[in-house]
C-alpha positions as CSV (number, residue, x, y, z in Angstrom):
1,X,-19.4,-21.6,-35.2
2,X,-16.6,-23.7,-33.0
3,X,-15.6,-23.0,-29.8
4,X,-12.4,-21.7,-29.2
5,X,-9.9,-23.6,-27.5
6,X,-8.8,-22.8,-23.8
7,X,-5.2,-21.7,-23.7
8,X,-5.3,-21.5,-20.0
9,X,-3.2,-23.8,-17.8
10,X,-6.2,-26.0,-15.5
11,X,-5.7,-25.6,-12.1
12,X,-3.9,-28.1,-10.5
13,X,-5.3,-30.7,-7.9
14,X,-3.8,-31.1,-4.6
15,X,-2.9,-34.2,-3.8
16,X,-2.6,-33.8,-0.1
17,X,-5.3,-34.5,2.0
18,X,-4.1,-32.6,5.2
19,X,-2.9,-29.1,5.6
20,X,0.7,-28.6,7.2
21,X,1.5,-26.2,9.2
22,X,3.8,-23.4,9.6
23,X,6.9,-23.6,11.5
24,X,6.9,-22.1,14.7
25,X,10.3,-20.2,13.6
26,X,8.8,-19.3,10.6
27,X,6.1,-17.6,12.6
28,X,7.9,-16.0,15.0
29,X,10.8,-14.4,12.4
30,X,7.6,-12.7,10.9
31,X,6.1,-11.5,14.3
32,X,9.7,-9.9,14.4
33,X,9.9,-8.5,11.0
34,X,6.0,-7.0,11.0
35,X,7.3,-5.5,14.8
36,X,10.4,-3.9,13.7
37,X,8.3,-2.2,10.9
38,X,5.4,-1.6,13.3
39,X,7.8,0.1,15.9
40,X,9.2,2.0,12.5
41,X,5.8,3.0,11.4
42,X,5.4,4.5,14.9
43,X,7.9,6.5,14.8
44,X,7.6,8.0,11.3
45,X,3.6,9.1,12.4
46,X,4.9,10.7,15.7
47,X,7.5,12.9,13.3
48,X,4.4,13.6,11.1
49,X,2.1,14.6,13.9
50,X,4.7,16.8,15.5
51,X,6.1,18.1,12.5
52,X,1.9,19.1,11.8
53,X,1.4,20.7,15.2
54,X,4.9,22.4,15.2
55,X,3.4,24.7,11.5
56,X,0.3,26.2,11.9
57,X,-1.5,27.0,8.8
58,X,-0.6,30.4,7.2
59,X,-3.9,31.1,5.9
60,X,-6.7,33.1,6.0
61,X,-8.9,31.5,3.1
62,X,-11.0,29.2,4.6
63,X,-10.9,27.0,1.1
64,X,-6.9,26.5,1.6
65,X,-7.4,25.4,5.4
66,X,-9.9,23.5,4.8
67,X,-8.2,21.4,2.4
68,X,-4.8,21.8,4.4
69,X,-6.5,20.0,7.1
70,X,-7.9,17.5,5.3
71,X,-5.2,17.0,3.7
72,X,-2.9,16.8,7.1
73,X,-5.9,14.2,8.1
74,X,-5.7,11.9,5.4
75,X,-1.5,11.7,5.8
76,X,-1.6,10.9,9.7
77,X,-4.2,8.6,9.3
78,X,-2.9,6.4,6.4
79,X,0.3,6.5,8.5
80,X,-1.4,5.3,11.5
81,X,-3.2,3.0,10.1
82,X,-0.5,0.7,8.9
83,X,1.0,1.3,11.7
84,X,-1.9,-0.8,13.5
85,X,-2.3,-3.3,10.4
86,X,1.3,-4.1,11.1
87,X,1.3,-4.2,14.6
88,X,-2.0,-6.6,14.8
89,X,-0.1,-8.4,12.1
90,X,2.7,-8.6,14.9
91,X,0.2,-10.2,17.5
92,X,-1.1,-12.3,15.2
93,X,2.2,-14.1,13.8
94,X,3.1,-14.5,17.3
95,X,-0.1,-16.2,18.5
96,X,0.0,-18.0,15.8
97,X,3.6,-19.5,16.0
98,X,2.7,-20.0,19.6
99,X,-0.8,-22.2,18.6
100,X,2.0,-24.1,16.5
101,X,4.1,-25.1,19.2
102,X,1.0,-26.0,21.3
103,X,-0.2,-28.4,18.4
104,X,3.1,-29.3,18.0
105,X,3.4,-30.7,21.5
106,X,0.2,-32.3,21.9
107,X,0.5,-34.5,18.4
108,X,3.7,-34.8,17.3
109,X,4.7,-35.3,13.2
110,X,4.2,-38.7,12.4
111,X,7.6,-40.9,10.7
112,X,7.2,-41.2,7.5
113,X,6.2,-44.5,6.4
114,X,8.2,-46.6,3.8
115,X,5.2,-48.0,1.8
């Protein structure tokens, strides 16, 4: 039997030897972009937890409630929950961008050299 041959692309070698990092800009636009949709995110789980409270369940089957509040659980929490992710994302960009301009300060980019 022969071996097939490999019609997959080999993955290419970096030829860097240091990492560069991000600009501090860079960061910071997505601190903004993650807030605005954190500060969104907020406000759409509010209007779902209000909009909850504000309709009690019309039910006397204890089957139907029970799945009405699970079901009520599972929508406010996957709501609330990206609503953190995207607000520690926030945080995070903007600690980031501020580590940056730190290491920035304290070793500045070297000139390129002509060689």
């Amino acid at each position: 039997m022969t071996e097939p041959t490999s019609t997959q692309n080999p993955i290419p070698q970096s030829t860097e030897t240091g990492k560069t990092l991000p600009g501090t800009l860079r960061c910071w636009m997505g601190s903004l972009m993650s807030g605005g949709l954190a500060i969104a995110l907020y406000f759409l789980t509010a209007s779902i937890a209000e909009s909850f409270a504000s309709k009690p369940i019309q039910s006397t089957n204890i089957t139907v409630v029970n799945i009405t509040v699970a079901v009520r659980t599972l929508v406010l929490g996957v709501s609330s929950l990206a609503t953190g992710i995207f607000g520690l994302i926030t945080v995070g960009l903007f600690a980031l961008g501020i580590q940056v301009a730190i290491q920035r300060l304290k070793n500045p980019p070297l000139p390129p050299s002509d060689a």
